[in-house]
DRENTORKOL-3810 file (N, C-alpha, C; in nm, 4 decimals):
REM DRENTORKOL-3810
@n.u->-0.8520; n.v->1.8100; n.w->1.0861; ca.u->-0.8983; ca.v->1.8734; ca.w->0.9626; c.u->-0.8711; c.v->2.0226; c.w->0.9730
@n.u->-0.8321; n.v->2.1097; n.w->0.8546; ca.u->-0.7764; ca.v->2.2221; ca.w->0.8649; c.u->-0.9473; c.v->2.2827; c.w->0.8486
@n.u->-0.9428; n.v->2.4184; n.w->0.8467; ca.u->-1.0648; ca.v->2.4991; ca.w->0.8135; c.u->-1.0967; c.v->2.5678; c.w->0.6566
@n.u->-1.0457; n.v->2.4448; n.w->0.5668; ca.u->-1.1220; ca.v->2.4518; ca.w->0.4421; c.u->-1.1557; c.v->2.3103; c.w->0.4050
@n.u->-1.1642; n.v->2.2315; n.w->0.5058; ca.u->-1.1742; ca.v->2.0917; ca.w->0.4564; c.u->-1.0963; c.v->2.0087; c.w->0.4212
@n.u->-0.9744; n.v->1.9724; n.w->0.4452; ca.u->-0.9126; ca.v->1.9097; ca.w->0.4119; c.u->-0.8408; c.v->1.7739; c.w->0.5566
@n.u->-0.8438; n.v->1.7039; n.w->0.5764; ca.u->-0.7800; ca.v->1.6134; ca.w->0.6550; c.u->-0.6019; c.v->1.5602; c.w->0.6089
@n.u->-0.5351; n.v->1.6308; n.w->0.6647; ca.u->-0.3883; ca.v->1.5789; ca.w->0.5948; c.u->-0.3769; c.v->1.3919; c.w->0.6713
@n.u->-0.4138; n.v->1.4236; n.w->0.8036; ca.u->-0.3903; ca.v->1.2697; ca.w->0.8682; c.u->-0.4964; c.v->1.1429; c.w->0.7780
@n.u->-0.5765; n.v->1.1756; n.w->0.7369; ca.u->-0.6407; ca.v->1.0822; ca.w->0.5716; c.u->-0.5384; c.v->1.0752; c.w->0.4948
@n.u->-0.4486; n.v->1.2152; n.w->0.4430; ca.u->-0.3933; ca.v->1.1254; ca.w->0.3312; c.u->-0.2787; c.v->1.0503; c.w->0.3832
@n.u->-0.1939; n.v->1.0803; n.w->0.4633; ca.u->-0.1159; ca.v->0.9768; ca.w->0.5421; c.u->-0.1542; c.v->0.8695; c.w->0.5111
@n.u->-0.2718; n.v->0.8510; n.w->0.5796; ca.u->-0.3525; ca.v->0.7239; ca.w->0.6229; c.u->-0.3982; c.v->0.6160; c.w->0.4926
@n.u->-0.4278; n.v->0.6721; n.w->0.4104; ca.u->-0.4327; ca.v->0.6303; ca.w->0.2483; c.u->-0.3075; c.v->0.5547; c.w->0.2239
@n.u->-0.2113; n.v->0.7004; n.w->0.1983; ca.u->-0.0574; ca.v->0.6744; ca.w->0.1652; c.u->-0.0064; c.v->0.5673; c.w->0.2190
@n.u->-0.0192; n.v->0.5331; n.w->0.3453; ca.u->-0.0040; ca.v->0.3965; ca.w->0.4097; c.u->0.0174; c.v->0.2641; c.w->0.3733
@n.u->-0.1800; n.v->0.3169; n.w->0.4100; ca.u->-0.2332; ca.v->0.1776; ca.w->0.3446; c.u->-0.2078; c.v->0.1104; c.w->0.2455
@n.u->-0.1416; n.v->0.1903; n.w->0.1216; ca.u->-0.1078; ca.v->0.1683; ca.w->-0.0173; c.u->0.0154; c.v->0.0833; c.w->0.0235
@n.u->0.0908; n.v->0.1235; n.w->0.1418; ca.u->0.2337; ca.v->0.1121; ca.w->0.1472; c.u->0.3400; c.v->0.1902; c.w->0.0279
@n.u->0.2939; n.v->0.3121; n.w->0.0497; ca.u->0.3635; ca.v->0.4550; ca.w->-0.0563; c.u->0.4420; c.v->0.5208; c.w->0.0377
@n.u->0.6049; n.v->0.5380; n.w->-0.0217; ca.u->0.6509; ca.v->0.6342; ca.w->0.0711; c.u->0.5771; c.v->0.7647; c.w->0.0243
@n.u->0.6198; n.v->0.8835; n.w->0.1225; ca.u->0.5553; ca.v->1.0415; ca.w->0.0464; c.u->0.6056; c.v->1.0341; c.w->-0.0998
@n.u->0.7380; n.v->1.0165; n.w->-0.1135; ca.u->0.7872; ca.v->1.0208; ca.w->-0.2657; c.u->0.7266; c.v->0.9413; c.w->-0.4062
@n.u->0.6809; n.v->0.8353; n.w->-0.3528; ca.u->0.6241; ca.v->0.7465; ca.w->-0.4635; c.u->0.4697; c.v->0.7988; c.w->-0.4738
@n.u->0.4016; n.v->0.8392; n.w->-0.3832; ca.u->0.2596; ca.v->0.9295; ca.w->-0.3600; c.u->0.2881; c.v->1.0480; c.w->-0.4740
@n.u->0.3897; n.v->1.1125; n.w->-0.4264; ca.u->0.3839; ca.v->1.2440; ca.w->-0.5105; c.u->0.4430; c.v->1.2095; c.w->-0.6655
@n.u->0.5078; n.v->1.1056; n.w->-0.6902; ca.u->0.5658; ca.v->1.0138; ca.w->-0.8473; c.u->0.3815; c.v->0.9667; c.w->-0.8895
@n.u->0.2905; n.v->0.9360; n.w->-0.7815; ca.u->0.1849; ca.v->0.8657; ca.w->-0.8558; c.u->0.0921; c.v->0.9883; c.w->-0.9368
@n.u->0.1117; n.v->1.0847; n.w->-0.8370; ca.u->0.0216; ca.v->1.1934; ca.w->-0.8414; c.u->0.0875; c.v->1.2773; c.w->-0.9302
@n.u->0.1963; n.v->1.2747; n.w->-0.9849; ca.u->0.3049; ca.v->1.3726; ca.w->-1.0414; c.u->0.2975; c.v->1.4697; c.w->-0.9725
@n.u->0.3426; n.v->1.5264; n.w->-0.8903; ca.u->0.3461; ca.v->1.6627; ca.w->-0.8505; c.u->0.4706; c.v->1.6590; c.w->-0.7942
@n.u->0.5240; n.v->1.7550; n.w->-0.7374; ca.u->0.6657; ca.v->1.7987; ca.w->-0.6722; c.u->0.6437; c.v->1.7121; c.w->-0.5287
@n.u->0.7460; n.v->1.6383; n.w->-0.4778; ca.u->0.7078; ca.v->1.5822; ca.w->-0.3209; c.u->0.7017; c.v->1.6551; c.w->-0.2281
@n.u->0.7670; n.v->1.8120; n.w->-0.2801; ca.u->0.7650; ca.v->1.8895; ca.w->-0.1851; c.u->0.6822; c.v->1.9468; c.w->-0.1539
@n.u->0.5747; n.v->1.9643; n.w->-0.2525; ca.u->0.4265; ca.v->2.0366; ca.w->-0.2654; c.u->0.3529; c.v->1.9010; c.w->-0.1584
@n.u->0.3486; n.v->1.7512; n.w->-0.2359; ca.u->0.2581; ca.v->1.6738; ca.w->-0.1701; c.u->0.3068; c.v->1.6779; c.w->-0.0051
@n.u->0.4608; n.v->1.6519; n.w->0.0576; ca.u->0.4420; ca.v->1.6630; ca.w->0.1898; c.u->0.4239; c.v->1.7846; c.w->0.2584
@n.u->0.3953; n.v->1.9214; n.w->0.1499; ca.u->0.3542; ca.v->2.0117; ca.w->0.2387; c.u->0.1935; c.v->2.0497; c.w->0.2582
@n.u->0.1387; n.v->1.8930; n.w->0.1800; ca.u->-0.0261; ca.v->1.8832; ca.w->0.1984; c.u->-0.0256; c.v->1.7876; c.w->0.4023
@n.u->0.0953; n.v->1.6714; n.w->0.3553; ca.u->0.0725; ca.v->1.6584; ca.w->0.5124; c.u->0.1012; c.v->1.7245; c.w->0.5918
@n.u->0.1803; n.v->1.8026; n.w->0.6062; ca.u->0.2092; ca.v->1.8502; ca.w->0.7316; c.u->0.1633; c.v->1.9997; c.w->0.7535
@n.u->0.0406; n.v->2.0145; n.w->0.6450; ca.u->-0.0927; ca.v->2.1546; ca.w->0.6672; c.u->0.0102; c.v->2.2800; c.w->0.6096
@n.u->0.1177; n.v->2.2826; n.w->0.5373; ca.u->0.2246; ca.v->2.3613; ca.w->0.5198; c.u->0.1353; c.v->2.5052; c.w->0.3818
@n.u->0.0040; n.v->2.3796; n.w->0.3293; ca.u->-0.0491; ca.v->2.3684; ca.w->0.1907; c.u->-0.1479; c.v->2.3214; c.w->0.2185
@n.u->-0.2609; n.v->2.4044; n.w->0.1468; ca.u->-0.4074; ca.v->2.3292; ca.w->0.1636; c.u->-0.4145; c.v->2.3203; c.w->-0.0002
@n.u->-0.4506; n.v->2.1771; n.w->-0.0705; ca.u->-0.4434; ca.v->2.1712; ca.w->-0.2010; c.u->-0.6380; c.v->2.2327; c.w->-0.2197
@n.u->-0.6002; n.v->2.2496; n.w->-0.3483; ca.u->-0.7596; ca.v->2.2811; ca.w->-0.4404; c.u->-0.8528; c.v->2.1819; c.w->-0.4151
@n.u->-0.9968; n.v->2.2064; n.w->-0.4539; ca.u->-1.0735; ca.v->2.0973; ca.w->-0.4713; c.u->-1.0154; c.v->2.0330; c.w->-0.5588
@n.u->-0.9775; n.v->2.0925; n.w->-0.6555; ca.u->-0.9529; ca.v->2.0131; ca.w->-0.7688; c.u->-0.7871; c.v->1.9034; c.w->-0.7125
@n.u->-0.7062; n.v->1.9884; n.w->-0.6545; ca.u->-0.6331; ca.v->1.8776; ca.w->-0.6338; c.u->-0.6483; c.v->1.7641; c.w->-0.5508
@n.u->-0.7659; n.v->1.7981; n.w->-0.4144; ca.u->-0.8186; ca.v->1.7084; ca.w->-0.3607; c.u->-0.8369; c.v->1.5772; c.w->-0.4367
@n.u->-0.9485; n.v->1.6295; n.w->-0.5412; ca.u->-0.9597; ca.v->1.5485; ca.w->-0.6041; c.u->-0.8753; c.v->1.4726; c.w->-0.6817
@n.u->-0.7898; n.v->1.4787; n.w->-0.7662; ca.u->-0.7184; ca.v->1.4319; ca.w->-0.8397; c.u->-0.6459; c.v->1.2957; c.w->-0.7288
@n.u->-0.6205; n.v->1.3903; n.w->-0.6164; ca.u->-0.5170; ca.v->1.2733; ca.w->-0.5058; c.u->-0.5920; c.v->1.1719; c.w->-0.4891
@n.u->-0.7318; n.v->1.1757; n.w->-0.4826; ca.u->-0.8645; ca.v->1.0796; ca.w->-0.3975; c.u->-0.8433; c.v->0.9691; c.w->-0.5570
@n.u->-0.8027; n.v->1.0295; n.w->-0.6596; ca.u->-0.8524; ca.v->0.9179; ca.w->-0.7694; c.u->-0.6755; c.v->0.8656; c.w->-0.7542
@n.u->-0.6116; n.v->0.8980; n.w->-0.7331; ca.u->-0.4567; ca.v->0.8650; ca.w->-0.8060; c.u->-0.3936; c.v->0.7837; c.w->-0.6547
@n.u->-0.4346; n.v->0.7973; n.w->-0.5551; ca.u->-0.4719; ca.v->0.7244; ca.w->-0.4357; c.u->-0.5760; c.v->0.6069; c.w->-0.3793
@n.u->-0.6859; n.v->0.5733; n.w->-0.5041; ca.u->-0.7653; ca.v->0.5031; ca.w->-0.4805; c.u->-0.8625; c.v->0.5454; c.w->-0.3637
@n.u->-0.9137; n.v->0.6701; n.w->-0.3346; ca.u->-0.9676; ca.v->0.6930; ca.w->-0.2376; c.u->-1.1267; c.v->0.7446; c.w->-0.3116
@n.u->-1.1734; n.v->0.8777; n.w->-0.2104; ca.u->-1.2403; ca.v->0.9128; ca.w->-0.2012; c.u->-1.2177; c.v->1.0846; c.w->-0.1644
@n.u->-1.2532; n.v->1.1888; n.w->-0.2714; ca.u->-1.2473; ca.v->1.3318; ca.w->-0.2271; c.u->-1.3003; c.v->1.3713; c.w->-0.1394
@n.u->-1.4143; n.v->1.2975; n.w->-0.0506; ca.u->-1.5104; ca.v->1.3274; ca.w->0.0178; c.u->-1.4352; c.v->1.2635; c.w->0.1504
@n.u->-1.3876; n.v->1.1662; n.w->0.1662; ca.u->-1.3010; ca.v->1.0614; ca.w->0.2448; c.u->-1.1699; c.v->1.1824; c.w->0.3196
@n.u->-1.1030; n.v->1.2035; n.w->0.1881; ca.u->-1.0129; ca.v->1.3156; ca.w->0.2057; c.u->-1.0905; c.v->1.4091; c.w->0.2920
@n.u->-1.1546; n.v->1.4940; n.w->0.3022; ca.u->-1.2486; ca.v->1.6345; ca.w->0.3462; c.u->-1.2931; c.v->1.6125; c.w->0.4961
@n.u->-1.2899; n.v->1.4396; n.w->0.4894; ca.u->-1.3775; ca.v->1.4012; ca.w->0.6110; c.u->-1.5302; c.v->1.3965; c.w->0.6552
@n.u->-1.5843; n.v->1.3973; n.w->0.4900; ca.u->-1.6899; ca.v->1.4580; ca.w->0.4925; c.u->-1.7762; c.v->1.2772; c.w->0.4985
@n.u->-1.6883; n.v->1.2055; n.w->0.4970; ca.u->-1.7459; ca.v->1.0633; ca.w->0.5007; c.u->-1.6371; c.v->0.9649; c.w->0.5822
@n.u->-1.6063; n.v->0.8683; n.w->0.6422; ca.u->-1.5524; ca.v->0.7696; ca.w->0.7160; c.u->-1.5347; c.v->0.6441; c.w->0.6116
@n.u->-1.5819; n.v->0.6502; n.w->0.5129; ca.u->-1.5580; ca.v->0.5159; ca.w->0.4018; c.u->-1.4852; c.v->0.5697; c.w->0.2795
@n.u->-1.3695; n.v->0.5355; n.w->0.3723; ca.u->-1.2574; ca.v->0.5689; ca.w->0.2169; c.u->-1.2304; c.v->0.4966; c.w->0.1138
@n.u->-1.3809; n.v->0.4497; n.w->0.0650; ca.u->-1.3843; ca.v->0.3238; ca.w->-0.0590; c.u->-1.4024; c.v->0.4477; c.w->-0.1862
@n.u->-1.2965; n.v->0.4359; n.w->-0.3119; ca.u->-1.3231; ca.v->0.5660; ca.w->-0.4081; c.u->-1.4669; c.v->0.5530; c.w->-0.4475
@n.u->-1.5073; n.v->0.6893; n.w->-0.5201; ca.u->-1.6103; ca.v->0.7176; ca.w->-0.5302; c.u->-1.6161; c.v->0.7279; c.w->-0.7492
@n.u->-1.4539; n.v->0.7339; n.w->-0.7838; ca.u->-1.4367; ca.v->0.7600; ca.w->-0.9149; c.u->-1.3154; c.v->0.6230; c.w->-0.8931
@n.u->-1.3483; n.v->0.5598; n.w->-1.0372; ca.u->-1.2549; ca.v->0.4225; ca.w->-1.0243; c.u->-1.1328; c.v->0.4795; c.w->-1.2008
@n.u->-1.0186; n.v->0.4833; n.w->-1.1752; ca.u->-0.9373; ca.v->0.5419; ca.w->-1.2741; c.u->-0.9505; c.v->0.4150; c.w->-1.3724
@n.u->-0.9276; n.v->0.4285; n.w->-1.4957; ca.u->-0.9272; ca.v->0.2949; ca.w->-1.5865; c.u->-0.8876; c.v->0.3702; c.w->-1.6870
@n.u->-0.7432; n.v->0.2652; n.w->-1.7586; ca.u->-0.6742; ca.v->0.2944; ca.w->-1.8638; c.u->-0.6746; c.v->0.2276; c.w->-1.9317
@n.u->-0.6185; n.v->0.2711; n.w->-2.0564; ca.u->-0.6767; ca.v->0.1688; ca.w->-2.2211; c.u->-0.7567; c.v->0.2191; c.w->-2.2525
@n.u->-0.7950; n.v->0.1530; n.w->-2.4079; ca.u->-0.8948; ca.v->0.2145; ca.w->-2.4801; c.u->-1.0249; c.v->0.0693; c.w->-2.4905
@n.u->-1.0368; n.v->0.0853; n.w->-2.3769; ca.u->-1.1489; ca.v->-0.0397; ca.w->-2.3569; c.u->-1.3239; c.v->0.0418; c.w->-2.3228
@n.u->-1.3593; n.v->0.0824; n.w->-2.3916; ca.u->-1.4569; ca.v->0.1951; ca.w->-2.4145; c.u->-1.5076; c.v->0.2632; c.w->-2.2791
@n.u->-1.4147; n.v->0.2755; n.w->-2.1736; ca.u->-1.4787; ca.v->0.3750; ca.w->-2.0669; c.u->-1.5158; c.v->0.4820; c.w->-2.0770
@n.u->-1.5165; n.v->0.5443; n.w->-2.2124; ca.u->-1.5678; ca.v->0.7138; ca.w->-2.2086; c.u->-1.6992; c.v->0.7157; c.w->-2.2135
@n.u->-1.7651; n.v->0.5627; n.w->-2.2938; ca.u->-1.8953; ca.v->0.5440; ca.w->-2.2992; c.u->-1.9396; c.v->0.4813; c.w->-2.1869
@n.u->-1.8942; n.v->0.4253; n.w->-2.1314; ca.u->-1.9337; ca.v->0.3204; ca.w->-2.0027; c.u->-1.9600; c.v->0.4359; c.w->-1.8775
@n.u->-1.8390; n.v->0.5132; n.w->-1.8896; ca.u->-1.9137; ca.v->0.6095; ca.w->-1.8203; c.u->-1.9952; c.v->0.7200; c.w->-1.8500
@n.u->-1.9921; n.v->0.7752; n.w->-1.9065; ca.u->-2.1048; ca.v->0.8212; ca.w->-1.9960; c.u->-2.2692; c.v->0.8157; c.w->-1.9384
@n.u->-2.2812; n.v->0.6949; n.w->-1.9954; ca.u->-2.3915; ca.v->0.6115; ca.w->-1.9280; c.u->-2.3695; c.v->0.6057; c.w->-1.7785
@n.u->-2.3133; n.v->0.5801; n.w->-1.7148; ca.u->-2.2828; ca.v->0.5718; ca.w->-1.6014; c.u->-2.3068; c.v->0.6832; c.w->-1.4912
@n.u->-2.3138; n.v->0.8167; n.w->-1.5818; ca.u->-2.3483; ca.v->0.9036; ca.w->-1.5094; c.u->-2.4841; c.v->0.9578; c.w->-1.5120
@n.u->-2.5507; n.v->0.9217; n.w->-1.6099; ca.u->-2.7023; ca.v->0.9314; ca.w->-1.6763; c.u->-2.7860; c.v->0.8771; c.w->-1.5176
@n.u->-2.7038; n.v->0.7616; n.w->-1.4515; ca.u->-2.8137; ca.v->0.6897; ca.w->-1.3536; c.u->-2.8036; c.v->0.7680; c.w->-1.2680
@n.u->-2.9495; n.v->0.7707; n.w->-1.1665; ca.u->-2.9417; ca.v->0.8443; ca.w->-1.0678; c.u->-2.8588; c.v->0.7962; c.w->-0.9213
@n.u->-2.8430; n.v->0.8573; n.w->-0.8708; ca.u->-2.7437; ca.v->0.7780; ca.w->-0.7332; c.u->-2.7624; c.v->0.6766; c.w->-0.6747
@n.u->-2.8720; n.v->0.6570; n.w->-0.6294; ca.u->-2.9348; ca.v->0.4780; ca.w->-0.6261; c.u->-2.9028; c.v->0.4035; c.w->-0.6860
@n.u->-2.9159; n.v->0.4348; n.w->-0.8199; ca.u->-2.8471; ca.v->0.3324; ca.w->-0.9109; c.u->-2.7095; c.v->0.3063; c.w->-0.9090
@n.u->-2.6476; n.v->0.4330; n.w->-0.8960; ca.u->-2.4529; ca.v->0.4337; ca.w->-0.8842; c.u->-2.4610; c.v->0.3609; c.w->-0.8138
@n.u->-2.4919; n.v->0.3707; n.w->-0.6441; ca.u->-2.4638; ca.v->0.3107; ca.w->-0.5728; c.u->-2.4883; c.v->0.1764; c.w->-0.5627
@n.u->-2.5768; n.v->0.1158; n.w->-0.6303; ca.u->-2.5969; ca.v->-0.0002; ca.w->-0.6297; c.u->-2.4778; c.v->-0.0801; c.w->-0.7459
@n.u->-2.4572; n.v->-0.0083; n.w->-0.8504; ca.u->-2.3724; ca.v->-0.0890; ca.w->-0.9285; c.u->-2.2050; c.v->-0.0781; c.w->-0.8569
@n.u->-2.1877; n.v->0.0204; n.w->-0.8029; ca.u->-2.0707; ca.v->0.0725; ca.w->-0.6889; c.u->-2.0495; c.v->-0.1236; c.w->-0.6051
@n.u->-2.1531; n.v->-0.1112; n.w->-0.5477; ca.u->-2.1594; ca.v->-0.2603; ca.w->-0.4513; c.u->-2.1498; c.v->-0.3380; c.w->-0.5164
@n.u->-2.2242; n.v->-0.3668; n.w->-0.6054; ca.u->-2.1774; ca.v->-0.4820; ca.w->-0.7352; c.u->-2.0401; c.v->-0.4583; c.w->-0.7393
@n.u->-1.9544; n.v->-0.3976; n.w->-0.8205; ca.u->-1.8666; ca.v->-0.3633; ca.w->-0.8760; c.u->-1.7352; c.v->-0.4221; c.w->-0.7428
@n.u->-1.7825; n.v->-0.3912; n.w->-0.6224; ca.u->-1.6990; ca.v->-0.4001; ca.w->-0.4944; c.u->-1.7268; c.v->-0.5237; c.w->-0.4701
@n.u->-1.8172; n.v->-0.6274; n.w->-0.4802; ca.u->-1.8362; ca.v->-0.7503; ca.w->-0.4625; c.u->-1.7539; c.v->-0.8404; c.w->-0.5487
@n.u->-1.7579; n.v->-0.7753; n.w->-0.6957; ca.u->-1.6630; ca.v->-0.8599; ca.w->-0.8022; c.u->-1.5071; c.v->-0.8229; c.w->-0.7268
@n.u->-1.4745; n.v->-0.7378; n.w->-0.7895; ca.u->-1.3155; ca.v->-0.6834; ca.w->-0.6862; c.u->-1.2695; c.v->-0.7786; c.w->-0.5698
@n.u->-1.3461; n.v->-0.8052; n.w->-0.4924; ca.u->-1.3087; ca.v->-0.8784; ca.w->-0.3505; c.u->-1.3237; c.v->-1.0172; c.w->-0.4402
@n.u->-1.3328; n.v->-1.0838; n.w->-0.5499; ca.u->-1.3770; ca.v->-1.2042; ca.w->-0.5388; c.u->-1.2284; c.v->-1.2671; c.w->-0.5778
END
């Protein structure tokens, strides 16, 4: 981990797992590949904000990324269409974290089924 938080060997490790070369990572994420492999190899420390963006467009976790947690299960789930997620989440954020987390496990129980 560099000294603003960031773990480049996570996103590797993500990137992987996906089975993403760097190039198709940086096509998912749109950004230049040259920018994303100069996040691995510490060349570039991205923003929170780009942290973030990678943790959702990677299926991860911003916090996962940082190292600030060991469960790189995402923490924000991306969903496209106009199948009313602006309200779903909406509501979704109204609950307090107990609650996230509990519908989080639900949500991860259906997924695996």
């Amino acid at each position: 981990m560099n000294n603003q938080g960031f773990c480049p060997e996570r996103l590797i490790t993500v990137r992987s797992a996906l089975g993403l070369s760097a190039s198709e990572a940086a096509r998912r994420i749109d950004i230049p590949v040259a920018q994303y492999l100069a996040y691995e190899v510490e060349d570039m420390v991205p923003s929170a904000d780009m942290v973030a963006l990678i943790a959702i467009y990677l299926g991860t976790s911003a916090e996962y990324l940082r190292g600030e947690t060991d469960d790189p299960a995402p923490k924000v789930l991306l969903v496209s269409g106009n199948c009313g997620s602006a309200e779903a989440y909406s509501e979704f954020s109204k609950l307090d974290a107990e609650k996230q987390n509990v519908l989080f496990g639900v949500m991860k129980a259906f997924l695996k089924e």
